[in-house]
C-alpha positions in Angstrom: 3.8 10.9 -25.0 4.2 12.4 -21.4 2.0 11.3 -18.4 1.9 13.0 -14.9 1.6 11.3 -11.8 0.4 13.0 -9.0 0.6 11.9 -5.3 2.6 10.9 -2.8 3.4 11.0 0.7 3.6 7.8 2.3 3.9 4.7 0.6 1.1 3.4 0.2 0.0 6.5 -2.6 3.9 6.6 -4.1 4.5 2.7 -4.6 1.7 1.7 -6.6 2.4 5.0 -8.9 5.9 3.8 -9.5 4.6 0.4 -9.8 2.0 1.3 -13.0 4.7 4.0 -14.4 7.1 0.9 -14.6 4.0 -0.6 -16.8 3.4 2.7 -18.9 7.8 2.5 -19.6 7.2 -1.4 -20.1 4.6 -0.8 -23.1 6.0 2.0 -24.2 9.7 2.9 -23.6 9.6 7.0 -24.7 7.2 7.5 -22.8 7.7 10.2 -20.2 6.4 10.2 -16.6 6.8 13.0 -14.6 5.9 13.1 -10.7 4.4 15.7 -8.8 4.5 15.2 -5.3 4.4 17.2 -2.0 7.6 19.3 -0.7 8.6 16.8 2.7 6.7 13.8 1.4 8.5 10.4 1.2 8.8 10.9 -2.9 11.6 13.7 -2.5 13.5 10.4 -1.3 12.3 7.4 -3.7 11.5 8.9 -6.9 14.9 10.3 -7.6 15.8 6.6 -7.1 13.9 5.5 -9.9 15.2 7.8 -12.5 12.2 9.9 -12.8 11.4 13.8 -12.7 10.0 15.5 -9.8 7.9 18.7 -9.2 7.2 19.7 -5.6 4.1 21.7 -4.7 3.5 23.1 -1.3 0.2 21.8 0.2 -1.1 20.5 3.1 -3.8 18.7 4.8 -7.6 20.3 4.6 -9.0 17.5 7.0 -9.1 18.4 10.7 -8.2 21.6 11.0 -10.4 24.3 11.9 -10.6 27.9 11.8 -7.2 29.9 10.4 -5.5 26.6 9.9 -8.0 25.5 7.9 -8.1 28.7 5.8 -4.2 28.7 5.5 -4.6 25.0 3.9 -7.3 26.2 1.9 -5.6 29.2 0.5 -2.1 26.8 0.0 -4.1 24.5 -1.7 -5.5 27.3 -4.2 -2.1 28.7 -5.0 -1.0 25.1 -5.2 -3.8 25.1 -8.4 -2.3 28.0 -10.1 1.2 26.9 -9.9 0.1 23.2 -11.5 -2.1 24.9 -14.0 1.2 26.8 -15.2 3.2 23.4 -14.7 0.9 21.0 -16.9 0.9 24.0 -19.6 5.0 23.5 -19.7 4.8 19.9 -19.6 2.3 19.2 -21.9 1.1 15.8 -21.2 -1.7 13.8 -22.5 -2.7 12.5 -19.2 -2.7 13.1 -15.3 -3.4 10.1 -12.7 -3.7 11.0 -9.2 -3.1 8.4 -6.8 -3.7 10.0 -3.3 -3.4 12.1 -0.3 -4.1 15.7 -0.4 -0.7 16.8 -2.8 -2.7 15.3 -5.7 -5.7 17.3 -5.8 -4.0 20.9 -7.4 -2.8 18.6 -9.8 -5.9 16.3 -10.8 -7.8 19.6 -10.8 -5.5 21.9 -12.6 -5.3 19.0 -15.4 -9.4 18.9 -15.7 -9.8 22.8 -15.7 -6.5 22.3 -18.9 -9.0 19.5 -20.5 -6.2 16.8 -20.0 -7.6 13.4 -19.2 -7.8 12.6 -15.6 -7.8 9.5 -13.2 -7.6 8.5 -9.8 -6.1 5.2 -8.0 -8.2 4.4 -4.6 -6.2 2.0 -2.7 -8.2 1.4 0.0 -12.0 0.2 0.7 -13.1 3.4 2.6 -11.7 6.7 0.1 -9.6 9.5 1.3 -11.4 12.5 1.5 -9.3 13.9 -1.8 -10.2 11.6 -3.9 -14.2 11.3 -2.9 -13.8 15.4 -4.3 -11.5 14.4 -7.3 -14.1 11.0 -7.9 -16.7 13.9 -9.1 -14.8 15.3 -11.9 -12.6 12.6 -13.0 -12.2 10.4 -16.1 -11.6 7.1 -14.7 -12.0 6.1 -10.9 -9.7 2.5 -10.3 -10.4 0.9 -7.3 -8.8 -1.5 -5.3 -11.7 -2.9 -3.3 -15.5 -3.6 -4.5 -16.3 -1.8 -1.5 -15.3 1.7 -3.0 -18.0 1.7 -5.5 -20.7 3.0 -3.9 -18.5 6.7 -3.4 -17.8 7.1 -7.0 -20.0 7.8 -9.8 -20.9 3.7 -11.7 -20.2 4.6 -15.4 -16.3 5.7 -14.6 -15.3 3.2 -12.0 -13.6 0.5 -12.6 -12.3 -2.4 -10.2 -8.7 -3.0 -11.1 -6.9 -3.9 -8.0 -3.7 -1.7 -6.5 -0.6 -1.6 -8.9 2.3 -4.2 -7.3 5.9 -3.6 -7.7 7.2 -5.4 -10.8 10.2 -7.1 -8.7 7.0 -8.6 -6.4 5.4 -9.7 -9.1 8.4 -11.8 -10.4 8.6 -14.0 -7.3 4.7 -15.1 -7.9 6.4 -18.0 -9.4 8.9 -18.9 -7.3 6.7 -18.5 -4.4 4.4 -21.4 -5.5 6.8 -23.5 -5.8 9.1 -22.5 -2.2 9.1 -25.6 -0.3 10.9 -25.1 3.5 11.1 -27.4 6.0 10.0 -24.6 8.8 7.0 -22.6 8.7 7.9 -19.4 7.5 6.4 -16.0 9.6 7.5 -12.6 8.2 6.7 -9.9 10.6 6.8 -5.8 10.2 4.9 -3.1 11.6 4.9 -0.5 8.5 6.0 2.8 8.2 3.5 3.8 11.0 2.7 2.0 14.7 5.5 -1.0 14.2 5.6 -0.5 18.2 2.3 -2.4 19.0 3.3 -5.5 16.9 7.0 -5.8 17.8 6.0 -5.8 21.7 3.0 -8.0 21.0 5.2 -10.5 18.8 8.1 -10.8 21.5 5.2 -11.5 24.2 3.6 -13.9 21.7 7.2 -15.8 21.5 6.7 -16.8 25.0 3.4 -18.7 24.1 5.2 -20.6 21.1 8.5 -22.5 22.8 6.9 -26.0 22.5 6.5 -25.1 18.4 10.1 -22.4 18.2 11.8 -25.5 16.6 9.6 -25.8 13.8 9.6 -22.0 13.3 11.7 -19.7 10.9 11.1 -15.9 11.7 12.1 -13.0 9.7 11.1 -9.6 11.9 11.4 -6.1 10.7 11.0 -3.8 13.8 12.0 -0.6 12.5 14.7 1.7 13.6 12.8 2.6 17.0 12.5 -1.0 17.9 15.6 -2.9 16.7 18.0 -2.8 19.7 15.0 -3.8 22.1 14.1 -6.7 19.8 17.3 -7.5 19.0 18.4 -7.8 22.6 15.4 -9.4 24.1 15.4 -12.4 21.2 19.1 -12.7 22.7 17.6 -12.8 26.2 15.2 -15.5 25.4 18.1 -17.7 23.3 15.6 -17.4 19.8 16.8 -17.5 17.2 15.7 -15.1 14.7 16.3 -12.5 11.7 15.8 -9.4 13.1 16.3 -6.2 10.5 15.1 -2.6 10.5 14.2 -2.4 7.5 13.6 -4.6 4.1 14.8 -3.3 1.2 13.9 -6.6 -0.7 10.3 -7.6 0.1 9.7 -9.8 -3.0 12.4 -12.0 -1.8 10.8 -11.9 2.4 7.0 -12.8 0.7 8.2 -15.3 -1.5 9.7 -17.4 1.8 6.9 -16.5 4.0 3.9 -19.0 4.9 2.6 -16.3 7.2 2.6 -12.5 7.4 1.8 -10.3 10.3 1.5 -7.0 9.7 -0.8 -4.0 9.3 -3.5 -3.2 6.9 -2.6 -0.8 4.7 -3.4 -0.9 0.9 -0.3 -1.5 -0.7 1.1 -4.2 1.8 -2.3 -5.7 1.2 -1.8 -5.7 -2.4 1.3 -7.1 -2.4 0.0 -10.3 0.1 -2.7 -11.0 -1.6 -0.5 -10.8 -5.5 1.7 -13.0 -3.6 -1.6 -15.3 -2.2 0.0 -15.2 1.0 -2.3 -16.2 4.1 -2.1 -13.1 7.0 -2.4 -12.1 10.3 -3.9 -8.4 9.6 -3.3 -5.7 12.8 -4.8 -2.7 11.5 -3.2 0.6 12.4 -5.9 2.4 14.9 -5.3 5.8 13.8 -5.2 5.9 10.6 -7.7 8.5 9.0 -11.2 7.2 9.4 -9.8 3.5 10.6 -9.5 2.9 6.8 -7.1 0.2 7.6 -10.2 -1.8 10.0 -12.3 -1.2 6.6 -9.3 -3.0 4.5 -8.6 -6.2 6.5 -12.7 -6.7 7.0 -12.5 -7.2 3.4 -10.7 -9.8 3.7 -11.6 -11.6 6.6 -15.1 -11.5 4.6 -13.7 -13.0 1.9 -11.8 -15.7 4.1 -8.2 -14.4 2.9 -6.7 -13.4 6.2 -7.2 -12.9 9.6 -7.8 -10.0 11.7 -6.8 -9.1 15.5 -7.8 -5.1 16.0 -5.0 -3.4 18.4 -7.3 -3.4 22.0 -7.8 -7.2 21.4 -3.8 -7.9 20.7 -2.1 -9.2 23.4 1.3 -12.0 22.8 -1.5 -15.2 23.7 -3.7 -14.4 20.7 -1.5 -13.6 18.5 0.1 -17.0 19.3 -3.2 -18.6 19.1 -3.6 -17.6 15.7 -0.3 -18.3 14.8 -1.3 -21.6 15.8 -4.4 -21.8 14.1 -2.1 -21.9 11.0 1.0 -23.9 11.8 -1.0 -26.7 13.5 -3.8 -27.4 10.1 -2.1 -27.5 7.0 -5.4 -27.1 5.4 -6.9 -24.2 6.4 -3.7 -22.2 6.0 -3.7 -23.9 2.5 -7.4 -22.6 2.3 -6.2 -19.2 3.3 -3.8 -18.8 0.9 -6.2 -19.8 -2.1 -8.5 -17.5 -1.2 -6.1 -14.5 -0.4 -4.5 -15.9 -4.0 -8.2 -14.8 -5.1 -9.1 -11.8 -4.2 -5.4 -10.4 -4.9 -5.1 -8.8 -8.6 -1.5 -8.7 -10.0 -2.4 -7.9 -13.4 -4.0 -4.4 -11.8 -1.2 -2.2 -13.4 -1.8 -3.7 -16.9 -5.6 -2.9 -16.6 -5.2 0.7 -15.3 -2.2 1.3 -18.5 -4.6 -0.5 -21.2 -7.9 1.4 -20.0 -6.2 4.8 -19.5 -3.9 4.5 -22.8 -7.6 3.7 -24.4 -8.9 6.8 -23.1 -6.5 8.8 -24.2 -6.3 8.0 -27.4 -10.3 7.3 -27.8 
């Protein structure tokens, strides 16, 4: 069998993709999964890694642009079409699953105009414009948040949760049972804005000495940021683990009491697998402040807190840093509930329906 997975760009559409291909190669190990991404996109980097084949279309973004750029992207987007439709009648596969951003439309719609079976993955709680088009015409529709629903048609949505990195998912049990004599607070900014929260963390520092002692910090700042952190934790005599970047995050979640970060889908994913309690900064500029939609969700549900980027400053943060280092019992609250509403088993929903959809 040969599946095609189509998407890509940042993160937060390649990492769940390469988290439920693991789960396709896990139930069945012949299977072959072939990516298509977007030439310049981060999976020209990270899928190679993985051992898996990539195709490369040339696209770009329809969204907000006007007038000739919007026609160029338009036009791109139809030879884009053409080039899949000859692609998936090479490759021959059973089954196409888009999981975001505007490089997985040529290939979602070439597959439906082929008759291959089609689905989407929608991460977040407010969809992408791509995959609101692609919701119309697709097979399946599996969504992250409850709050998607009401975009997609009823009868071919389904709410699985966002596929979670199998090496995450292996900590879920060592995490329960981590016991530290420090409170734990893992800190990172993401692929996009890190800036805000490193300079609001290092202000918040200065609102915490009386509790430093009891604290164990683990901050990634990003390249941009390191030296500056680095030197100013130095300046203030704090000790802390400062990195650029973590190339293990199951092993930073499964230490963590407390993560402050952004909002994005799959970091959300991952916390919530990992029924971590949160300090949620959502990323302002993110297309149509999807990232203020996500941590709402949460905040509704009682599974993290929230502090939106023209209300952070280093006092709240500390404040609700706090909140959870000084009552044992509402960050143990917290993390039952963020334990709740996260859904680890979403890759092995997504493989068993689409696999059943296929072969129905």
């Amino acid at each position: 069998m040969k599946l095609v997975m189509a998407g890509g760009g940042t993160g937060g559409h390649l990492f769940p993709a390469l988290a439920l291909a693991e789960e396709f190669k896990k139930r069945d190990p012949d299977i072959q999964i072939i990516f298509v991404g977007g030439k310049g996109g981060l999976e020209e980097k990270i899928v190679p890694k993985y051992g898996y084949r990539l195709e490369l279309l040339s696209v770009e973004g329809i969204k907000r642009r006007s007038g000739l750029k919007r026609l160029k992207a338009l036009g791109k987007a139809a030879r884009s079409t053409m080039i899949a439709i000859q692609m998936l009648r090479s490759i021959k596969p059973e089954g196409v699953i888009g999981t975001g951003s505007y490089s997985s439309a040529p290939v979602v719609m070439a597959a439906k105009l082929l008759g291959i079976k089609t689905a989407i993955l929608e991460q977040n709680a407010l969809p992408g414009l791509t995959n609101k088009v692609l919701g119309k015409v697709v097979n399946r529709i599996y969504i992250a948040f409850e709050e998607a629903r009401s975009f997609f048609p009823g009868g071919r949505t389904i709410l699985t949760g966002n596929p979670v990195r199998v090496d995450i998912l292996k900590k879920i049990k060592e995490k329960q049972s981590h016991k530290d004599d420090k409170f734990s607070i893992l800190v990172f900014g993401g692929s996009q804005g890190a800036v805000a929260i490193n300079a609001a963390f290092l202000d918040a520092t200065e609102y915490l000495t009386d509790i430093w002692g009891g604290l164990k910090v683990v901050h990634q700042t990003g390249e941009e940021g390191f030296e500056a952190a680095k030197a100013a934790y130095k300046r203030k005599g704090l000790k802390v683990e400062v990195i650029k970047f973590i190339d293990d995050m199951a092993s930073a979640y499964s230490s963590a009491d407390l993560v402050v970060c952004r909002a994005g889908a799959t970091s959300i994913a991952e916390i919530t697998a990992m029924g971590i309690a949160s300090i949620l900064i959502p990323y302002p500029f993110a297309s149509d402040d999807h990232q203020t939609v996500n941590a709402r969700c949460l905040v509704k549900s009682g599974a993290a807190v929230m502090i939106k980027q023209d209300k952070l400053t280093g006092n709240v943060l500390a404040e609700a840093i706090r909140k959870f280092y000084g009552n044992s019992q509402e960050l143990k609250a917290v993390k039952e509930k963020s334990r709740h509403f996260g859904r680890p088993e979403a890759s092995e929903m997504i493989a068993g329906n689409f696999l059943k959809l296929i072969y129905k």
